[in-house]
PQR file of N, CA, C, O and H, with PARSE charges and radii, in Angstrom:
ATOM      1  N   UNK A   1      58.120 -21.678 -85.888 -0.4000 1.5000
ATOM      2  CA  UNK A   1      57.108 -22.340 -86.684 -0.0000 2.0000
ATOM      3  C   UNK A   1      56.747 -21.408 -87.847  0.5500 1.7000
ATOM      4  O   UNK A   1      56.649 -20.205 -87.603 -0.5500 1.4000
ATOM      5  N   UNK A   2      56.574 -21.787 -88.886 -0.4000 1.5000
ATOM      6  CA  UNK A   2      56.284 -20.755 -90.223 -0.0000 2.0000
ATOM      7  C   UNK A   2      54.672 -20.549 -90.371  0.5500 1.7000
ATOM      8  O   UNK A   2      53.779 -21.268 -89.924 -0.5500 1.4000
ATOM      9  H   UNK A   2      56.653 -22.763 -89.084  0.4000 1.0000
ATOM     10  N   UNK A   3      54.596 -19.634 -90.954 -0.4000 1.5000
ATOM     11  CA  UNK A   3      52.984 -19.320 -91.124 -0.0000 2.0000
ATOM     12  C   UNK A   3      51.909 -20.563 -91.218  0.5500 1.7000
ATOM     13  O   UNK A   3      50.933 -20.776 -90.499 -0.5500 1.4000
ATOM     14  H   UNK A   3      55.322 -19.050 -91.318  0.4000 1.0000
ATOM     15  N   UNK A   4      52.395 -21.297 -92.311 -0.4000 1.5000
ATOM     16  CA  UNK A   4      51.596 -21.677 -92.766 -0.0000 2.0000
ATOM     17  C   UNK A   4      51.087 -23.302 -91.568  0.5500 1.7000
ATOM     18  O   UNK A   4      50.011 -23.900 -91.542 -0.5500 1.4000
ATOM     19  H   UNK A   4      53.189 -21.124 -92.895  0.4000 1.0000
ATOM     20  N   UNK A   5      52.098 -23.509 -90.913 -0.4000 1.5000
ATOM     21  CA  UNK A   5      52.047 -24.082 -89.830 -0.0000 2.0000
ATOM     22  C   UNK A   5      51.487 -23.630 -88.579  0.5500 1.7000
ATOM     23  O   UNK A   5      51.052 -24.447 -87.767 -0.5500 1.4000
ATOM     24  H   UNK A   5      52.972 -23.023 -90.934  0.4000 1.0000
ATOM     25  N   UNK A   6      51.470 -22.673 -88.415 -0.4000 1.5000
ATOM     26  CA  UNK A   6      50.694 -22.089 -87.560 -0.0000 2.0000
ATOM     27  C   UNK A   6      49.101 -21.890 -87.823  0.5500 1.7000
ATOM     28  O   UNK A   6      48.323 -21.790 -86.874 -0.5500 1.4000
ATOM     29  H   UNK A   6      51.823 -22.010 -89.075  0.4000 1.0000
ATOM     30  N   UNK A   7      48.735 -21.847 -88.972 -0.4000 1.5000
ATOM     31  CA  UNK A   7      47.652 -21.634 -89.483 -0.0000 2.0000
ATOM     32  C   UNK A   7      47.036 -22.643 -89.540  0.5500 1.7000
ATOM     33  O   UNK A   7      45.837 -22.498 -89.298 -0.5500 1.4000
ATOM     34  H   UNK A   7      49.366 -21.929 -89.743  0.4000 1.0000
ATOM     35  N   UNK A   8      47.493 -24.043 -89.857 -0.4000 1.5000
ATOM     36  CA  UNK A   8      47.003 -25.439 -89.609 -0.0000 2.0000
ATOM     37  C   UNK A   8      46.929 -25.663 -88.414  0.5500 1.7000
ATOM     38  O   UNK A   8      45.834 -26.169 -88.166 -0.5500 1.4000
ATOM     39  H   UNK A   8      48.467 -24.160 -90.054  0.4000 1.0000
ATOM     40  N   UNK A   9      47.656 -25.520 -87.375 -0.4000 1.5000
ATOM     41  CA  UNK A   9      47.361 -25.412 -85.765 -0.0000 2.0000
ATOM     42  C   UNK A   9      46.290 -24.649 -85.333  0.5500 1.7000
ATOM     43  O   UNK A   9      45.464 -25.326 -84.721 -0.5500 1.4000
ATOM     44  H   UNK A   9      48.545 -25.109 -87.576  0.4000 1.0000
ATOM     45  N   UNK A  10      45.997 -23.393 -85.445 -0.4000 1.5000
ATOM     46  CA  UNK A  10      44.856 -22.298 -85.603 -0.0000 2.0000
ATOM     47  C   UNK A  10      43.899 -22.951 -85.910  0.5500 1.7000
ATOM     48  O   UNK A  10      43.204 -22.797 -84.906 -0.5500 1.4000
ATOM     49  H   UNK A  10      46.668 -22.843 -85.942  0.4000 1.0000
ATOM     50  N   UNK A  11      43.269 -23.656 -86.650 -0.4000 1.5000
ATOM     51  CA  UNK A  11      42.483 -24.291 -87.934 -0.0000 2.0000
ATOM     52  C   UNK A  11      41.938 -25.463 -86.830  0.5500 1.7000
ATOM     53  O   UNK A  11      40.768 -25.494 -86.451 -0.5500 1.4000
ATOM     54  H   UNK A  11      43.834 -23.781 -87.465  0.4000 1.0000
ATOM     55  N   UNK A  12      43.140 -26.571 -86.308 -0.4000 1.5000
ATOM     56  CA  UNK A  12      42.479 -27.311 -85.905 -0.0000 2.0000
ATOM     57  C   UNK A  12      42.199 -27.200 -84.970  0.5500 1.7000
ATOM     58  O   UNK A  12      41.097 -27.748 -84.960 -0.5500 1.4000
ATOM     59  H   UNK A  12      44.091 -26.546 -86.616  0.4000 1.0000
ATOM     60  N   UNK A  13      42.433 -26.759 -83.765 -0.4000 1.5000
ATOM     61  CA  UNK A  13      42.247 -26.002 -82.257 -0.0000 2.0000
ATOM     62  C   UNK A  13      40.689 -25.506 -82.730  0.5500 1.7000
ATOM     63  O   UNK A  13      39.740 -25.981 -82.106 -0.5500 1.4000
ATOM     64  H   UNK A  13      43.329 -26.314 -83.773  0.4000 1.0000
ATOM     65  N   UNK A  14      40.464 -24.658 -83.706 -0.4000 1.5000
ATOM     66  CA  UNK A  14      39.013 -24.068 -83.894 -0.0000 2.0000
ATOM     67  C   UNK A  14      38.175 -24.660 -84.240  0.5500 1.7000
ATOM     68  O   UNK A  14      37.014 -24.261 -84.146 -0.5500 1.4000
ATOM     69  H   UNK A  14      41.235 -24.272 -84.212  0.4000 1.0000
ATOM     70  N   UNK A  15      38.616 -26.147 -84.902 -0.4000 1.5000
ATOM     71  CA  UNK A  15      37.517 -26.830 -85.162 -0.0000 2.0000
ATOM     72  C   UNK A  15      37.308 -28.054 -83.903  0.5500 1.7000
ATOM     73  O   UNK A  15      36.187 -28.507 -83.668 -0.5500 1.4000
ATOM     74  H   UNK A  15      39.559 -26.470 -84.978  0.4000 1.0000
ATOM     75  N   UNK A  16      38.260 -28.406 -83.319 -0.4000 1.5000
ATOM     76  CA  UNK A  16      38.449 -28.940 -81.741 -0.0000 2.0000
ATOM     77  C   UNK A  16      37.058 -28.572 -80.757  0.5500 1.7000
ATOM     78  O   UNK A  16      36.107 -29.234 -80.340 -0.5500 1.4000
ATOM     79  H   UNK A  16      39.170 -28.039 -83.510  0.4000 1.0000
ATOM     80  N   UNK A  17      37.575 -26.895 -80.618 -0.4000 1.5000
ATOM     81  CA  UNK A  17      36.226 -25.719 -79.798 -0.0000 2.0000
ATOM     82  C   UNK A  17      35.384 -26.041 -80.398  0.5500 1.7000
ATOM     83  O   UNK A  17      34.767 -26.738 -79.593 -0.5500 1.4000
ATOM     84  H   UNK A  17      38.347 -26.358 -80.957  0.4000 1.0000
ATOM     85  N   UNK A  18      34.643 -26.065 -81.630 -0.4000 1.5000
ATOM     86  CA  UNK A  18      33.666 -26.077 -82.318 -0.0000 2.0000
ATOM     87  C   UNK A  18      32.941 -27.332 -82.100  0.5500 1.7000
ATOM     88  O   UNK A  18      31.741 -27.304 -81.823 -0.5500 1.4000
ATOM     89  H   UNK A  18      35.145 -25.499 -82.285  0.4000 1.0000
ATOM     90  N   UNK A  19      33.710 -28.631 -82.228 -0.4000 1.5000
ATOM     91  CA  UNK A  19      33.280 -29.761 -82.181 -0.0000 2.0000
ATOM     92  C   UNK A  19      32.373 -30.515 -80.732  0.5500 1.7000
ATOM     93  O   UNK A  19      31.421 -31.272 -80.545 -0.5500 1.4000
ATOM     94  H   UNK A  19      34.684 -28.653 -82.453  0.4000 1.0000
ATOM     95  N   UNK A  20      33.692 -29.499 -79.686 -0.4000 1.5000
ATOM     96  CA  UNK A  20      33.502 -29.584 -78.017 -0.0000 2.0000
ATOM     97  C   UNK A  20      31.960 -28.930 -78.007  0.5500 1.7000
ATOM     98  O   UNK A  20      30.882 -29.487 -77.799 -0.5500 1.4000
ATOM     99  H   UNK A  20      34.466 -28.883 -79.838  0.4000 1.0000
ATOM    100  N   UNK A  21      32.189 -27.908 -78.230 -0.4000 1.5000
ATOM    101  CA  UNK A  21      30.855 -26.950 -78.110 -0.0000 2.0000
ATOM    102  C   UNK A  21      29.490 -27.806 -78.618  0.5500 1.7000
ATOM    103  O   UNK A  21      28.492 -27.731 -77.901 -0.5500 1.4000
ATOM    104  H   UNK A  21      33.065 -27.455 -78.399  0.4000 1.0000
ATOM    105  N   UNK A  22      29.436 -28.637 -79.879 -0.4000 1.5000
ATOM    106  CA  UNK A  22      28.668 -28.832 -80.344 -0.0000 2.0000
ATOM    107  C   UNK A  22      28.224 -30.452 -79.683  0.5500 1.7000
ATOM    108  O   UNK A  22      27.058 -30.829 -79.796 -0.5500 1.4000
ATOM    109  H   UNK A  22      30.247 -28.698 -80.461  0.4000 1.0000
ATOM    110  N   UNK A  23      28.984 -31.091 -79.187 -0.4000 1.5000
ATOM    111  CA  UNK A  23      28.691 -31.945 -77.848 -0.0000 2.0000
ATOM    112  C   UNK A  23      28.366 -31.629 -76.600  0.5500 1.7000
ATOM    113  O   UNK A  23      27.676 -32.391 -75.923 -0.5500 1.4000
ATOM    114  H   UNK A  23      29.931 -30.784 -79.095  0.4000 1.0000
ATOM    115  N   UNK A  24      28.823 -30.460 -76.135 -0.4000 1.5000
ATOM    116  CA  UNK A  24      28.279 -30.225 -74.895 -0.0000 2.0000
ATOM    117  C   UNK A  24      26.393 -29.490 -74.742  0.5500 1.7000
ATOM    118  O   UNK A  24      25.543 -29.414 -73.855 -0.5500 1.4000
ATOM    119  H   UNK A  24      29.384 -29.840 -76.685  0.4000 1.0000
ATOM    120  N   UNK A  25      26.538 -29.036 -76.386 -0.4000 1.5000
ATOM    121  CA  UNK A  25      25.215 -28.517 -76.841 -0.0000 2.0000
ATOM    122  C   UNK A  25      23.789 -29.815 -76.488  0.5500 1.7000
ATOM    123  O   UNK A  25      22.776 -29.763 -75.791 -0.5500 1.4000
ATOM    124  H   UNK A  25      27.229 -29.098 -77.106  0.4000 1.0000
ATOM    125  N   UNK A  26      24.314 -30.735 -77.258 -0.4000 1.5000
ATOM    126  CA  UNK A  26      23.664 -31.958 -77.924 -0.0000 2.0000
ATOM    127  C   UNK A  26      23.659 -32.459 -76.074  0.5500 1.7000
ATOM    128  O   UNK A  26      22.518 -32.730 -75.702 -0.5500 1.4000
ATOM    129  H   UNK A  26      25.137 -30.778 -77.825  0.4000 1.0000
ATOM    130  N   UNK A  27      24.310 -32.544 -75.404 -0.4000 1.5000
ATOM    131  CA  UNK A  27      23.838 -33.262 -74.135 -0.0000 2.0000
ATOM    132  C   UNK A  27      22.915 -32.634 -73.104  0.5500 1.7000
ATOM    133  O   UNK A  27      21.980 -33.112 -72.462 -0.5500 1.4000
ATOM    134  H   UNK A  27      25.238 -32.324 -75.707  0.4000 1.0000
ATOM    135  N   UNK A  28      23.587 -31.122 -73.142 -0.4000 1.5000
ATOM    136  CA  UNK A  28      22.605 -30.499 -72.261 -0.0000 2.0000
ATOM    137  C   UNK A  28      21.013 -30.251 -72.939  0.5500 1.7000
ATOM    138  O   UNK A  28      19.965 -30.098 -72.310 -0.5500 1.4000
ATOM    139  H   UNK A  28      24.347 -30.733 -73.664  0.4000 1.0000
ATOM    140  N   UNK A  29      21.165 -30.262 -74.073 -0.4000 1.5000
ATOM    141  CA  UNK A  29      19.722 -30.175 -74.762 -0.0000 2.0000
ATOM    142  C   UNK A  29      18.946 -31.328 -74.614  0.5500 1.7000
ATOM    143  O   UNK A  29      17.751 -31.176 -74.361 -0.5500 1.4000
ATOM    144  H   UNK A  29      22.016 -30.386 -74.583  0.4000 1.0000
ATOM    145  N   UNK A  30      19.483 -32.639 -74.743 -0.4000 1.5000
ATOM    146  CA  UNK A  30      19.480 -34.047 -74.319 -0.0000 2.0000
ATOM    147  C   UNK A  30      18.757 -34.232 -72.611  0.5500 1.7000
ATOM    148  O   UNK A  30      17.883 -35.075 -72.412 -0.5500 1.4000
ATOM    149  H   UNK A  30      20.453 -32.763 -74.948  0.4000 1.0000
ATOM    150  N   UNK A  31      19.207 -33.442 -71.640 -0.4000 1.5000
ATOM    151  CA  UNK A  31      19.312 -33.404 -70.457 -0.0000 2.0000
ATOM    152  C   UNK A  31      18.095 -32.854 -70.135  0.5500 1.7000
ATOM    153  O   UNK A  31      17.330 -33.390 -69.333 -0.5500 1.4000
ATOM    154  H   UNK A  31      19.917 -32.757 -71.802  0.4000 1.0000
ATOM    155  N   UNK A  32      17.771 -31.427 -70.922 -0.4000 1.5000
ATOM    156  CA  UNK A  32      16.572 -30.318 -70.541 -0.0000 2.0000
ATOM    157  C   UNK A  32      15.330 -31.411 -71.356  0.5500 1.7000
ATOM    158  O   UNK A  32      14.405 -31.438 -70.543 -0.5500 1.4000
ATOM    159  H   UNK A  32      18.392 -30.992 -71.574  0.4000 1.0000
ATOM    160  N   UNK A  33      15.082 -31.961 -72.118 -0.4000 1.5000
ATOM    161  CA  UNK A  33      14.389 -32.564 -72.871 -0.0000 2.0000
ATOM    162  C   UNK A  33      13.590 -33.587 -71.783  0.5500 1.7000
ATOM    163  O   UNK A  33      12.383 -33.507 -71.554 -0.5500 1.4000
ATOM    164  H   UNK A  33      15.833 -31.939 -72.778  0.4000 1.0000
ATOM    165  N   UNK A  34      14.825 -34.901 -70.944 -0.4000 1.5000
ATOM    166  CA  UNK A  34      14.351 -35.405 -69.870 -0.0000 2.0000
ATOM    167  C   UNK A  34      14.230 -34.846 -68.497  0.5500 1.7000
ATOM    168  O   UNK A  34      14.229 -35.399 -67.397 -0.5500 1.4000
ATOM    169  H   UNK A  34      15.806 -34.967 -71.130  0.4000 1.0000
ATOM    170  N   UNK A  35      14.129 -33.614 -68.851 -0.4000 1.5000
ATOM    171  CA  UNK A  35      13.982 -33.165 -67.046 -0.0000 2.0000
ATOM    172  C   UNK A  35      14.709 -33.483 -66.422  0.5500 1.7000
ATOM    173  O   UNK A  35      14.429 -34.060 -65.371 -0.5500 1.4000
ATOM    174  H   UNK A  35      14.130 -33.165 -69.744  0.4000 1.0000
ATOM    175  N   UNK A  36      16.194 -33.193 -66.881 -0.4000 1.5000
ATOM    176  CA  UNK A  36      17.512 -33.443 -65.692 -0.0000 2.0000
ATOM    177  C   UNK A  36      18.282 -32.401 -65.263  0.5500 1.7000
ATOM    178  O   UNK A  36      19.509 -32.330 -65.329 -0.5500 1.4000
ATOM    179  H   UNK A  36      16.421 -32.724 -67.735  0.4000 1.0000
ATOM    180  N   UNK A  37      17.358 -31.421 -64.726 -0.4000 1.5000
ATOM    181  CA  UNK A  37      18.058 -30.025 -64.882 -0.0000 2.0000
ATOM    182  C   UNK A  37      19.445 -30.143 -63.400  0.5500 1.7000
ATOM    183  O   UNK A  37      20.563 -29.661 -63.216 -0.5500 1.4000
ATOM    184  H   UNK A  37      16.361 -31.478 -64.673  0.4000 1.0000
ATOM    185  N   UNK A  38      18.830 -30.754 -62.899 -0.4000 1.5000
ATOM    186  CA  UNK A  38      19.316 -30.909 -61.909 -0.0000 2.0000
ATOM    187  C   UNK A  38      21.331 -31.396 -62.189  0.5500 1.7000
ATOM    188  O   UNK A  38      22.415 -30.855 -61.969 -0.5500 1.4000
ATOM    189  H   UNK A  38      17.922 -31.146 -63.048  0.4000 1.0000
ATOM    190  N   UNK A  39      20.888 -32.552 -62.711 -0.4000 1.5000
ATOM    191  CA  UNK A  39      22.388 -33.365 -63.724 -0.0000 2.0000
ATOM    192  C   UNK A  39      22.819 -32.338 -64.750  0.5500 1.7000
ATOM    193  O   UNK A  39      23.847 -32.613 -65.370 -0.5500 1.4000
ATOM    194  H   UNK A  39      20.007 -32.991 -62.890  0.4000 1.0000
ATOM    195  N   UNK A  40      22.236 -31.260 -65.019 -0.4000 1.5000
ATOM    196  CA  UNK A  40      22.649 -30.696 -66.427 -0.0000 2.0000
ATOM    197  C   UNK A  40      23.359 -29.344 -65.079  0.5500 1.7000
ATOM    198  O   UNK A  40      24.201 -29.004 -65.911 -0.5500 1.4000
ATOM    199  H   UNK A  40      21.401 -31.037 -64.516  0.4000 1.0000
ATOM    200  N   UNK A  41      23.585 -28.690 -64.219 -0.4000 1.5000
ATOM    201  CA  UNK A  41      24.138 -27.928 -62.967 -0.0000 2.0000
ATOM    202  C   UNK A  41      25.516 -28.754 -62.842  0.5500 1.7000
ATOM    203  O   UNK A  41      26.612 -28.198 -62.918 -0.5500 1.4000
ATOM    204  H   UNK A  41      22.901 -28.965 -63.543  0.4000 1.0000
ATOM    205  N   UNK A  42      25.366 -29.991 -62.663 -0.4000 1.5000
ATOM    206  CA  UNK A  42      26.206 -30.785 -61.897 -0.0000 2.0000
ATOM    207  C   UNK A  42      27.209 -30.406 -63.190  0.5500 1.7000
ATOM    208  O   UNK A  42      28.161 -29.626 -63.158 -0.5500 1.4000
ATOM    209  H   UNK A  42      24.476 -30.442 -62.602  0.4000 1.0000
ATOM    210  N   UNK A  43      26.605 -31.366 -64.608 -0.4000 1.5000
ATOM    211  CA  UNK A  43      27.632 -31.131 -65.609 -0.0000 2.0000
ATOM    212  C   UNK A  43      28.542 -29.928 -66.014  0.5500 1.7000
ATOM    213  O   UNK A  43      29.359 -29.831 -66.930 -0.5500 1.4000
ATOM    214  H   UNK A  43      25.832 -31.999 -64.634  0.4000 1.0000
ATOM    215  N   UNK A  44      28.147 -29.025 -65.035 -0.4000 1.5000
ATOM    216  CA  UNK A  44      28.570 -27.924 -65.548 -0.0000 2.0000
ATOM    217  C   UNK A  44      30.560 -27.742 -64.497  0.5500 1.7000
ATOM    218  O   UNK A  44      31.725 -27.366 -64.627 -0.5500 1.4000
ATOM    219  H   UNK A  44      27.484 -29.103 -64.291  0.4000 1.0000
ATOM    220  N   UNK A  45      29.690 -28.283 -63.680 -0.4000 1.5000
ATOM    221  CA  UNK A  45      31.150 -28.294 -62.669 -0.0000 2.0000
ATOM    222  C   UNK A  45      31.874 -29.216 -62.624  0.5500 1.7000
ATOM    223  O   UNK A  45      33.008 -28.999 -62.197 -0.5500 1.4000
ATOM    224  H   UNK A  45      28.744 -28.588 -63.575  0.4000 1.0000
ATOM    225  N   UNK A  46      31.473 -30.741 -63.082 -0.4000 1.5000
ATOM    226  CA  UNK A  46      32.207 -31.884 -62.975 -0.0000 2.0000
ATOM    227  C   UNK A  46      32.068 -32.604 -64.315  0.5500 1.7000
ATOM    228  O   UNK A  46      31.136 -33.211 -64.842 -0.5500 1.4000
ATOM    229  H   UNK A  46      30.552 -30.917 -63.429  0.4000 1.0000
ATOM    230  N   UNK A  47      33.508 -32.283 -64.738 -0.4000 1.5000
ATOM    231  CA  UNK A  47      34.041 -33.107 -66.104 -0.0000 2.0000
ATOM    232  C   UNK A  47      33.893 -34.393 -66.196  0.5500 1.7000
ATOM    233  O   UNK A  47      33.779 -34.968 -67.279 -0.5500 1.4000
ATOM    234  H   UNK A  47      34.265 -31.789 -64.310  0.4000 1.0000
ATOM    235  N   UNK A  48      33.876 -35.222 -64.580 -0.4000 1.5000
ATOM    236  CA  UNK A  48      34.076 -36.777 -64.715 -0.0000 2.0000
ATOM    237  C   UNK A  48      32.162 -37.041 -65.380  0.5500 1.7000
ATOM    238  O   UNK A  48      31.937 -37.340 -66.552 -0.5500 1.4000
ATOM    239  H   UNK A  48      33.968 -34.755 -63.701  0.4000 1.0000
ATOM    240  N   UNK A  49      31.301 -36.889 -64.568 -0.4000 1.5000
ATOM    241  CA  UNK A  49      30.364 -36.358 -64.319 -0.0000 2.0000
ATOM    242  C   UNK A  49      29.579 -36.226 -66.210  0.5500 1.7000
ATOM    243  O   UNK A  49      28.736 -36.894 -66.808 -0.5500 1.4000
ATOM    244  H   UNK A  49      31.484 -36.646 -63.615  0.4000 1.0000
ATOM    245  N   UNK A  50      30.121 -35.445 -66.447 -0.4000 1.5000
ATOM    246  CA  UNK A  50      29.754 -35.072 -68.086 -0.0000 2.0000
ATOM    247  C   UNK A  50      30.397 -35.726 -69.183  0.5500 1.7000
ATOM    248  O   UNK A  50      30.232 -35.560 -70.392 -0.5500 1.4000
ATOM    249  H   UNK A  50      30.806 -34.902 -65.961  0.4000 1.0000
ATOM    250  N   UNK A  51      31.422 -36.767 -68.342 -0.4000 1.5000
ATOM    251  CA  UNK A  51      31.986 -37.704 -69.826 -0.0000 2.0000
ATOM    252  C   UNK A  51      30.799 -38.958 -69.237  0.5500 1.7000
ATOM    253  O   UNK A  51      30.144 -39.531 -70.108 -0.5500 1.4000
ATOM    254  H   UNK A  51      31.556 -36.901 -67.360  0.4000 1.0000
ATOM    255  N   UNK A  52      30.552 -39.362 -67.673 -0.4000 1.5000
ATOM    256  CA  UNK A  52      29.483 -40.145 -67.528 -0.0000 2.0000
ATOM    257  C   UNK A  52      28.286 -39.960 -68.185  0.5500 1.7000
ATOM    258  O   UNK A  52      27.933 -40.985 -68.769 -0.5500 1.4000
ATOM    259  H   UNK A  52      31.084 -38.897 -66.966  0.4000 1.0000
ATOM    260  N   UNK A  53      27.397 -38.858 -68.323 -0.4000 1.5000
ATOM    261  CA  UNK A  53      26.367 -38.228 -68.963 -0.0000 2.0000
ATOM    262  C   UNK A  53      26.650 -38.911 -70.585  0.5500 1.7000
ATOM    263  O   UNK A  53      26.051 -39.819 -71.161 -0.5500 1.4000
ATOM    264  H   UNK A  53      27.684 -38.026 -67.849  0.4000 1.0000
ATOM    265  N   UNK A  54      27.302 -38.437 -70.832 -0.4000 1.5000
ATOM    266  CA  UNK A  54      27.609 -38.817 -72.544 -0.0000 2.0000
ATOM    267  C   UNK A  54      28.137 -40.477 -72.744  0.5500 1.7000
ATOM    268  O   UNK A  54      28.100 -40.880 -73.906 -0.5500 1.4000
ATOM    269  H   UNK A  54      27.789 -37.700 -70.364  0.4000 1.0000
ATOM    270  N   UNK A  55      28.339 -40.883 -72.304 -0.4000 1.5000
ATOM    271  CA  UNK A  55      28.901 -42.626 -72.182 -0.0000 2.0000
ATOM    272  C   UNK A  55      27.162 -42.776 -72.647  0.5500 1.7000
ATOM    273  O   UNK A  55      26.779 -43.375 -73.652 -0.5500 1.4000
ATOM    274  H   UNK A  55      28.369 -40.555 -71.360  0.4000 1.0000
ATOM    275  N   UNK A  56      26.093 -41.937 -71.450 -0.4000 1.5000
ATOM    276  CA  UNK A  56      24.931 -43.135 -71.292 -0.0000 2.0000
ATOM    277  C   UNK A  56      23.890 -42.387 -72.710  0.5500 1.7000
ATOM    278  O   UNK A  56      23.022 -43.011 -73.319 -0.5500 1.4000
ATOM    279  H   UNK A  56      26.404 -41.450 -70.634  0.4000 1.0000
ATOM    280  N   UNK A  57      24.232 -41.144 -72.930 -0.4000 1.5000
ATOM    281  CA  UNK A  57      23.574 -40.851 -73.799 -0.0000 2.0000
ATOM    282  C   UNK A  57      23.787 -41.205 -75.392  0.5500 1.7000
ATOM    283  O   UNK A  57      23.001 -41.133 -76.336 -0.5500 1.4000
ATOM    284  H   UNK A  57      24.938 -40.637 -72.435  0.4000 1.0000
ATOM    285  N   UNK A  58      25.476 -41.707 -75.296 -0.4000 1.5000
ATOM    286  CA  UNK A  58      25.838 -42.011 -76.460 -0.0000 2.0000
ATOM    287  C   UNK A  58      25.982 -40.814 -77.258  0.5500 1.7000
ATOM    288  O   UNK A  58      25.372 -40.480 -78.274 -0.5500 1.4000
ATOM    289  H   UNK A  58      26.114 -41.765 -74.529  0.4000 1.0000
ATOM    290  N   UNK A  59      27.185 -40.048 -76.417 -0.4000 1.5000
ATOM    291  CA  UNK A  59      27.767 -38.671 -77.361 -0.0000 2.0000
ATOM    292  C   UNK A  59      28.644 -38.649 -77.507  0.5500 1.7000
ATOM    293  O   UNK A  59      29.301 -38.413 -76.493 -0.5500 1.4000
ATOM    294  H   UNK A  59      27.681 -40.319 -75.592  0.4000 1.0000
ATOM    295  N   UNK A  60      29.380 -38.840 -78.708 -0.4000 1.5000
ATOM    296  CA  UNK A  60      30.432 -39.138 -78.897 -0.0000 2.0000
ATOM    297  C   UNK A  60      30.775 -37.960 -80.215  0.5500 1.7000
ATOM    298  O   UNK A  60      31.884 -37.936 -80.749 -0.5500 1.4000
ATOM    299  H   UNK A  60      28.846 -39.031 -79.532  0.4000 1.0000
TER
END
């Protein structure tokens, strides 16, 4: 793969993390807000779990 291809791969992978991060931010902040500390533990271990969370919160 040549540099400059690699660098567009690099690029979007980091903005991927960035994007992830900034949804998982927005729900658990979402979560602590209604007193779901309890659901915001769970989300931490179960992926199915935290795409459910976000369906109902509308995080997309």
């Amino acid at each position: 793969m040549c540099n400059l291809s690699e660098g567009i791969l690099e690029k979007g992978i980091e903005r991927g993390l960035q994007r992830g991060l900034e949804l998982m931010n927005t729900l658990y902040s979402r979560l602590i807000e209604d007193d779901r500390i309890e659901d915001m533990k769970r989300a931490t271990k179960d992926t199915e779990f935290q795409r459910q969370l976000m369906k109902e919160y509308g995080i997309q």
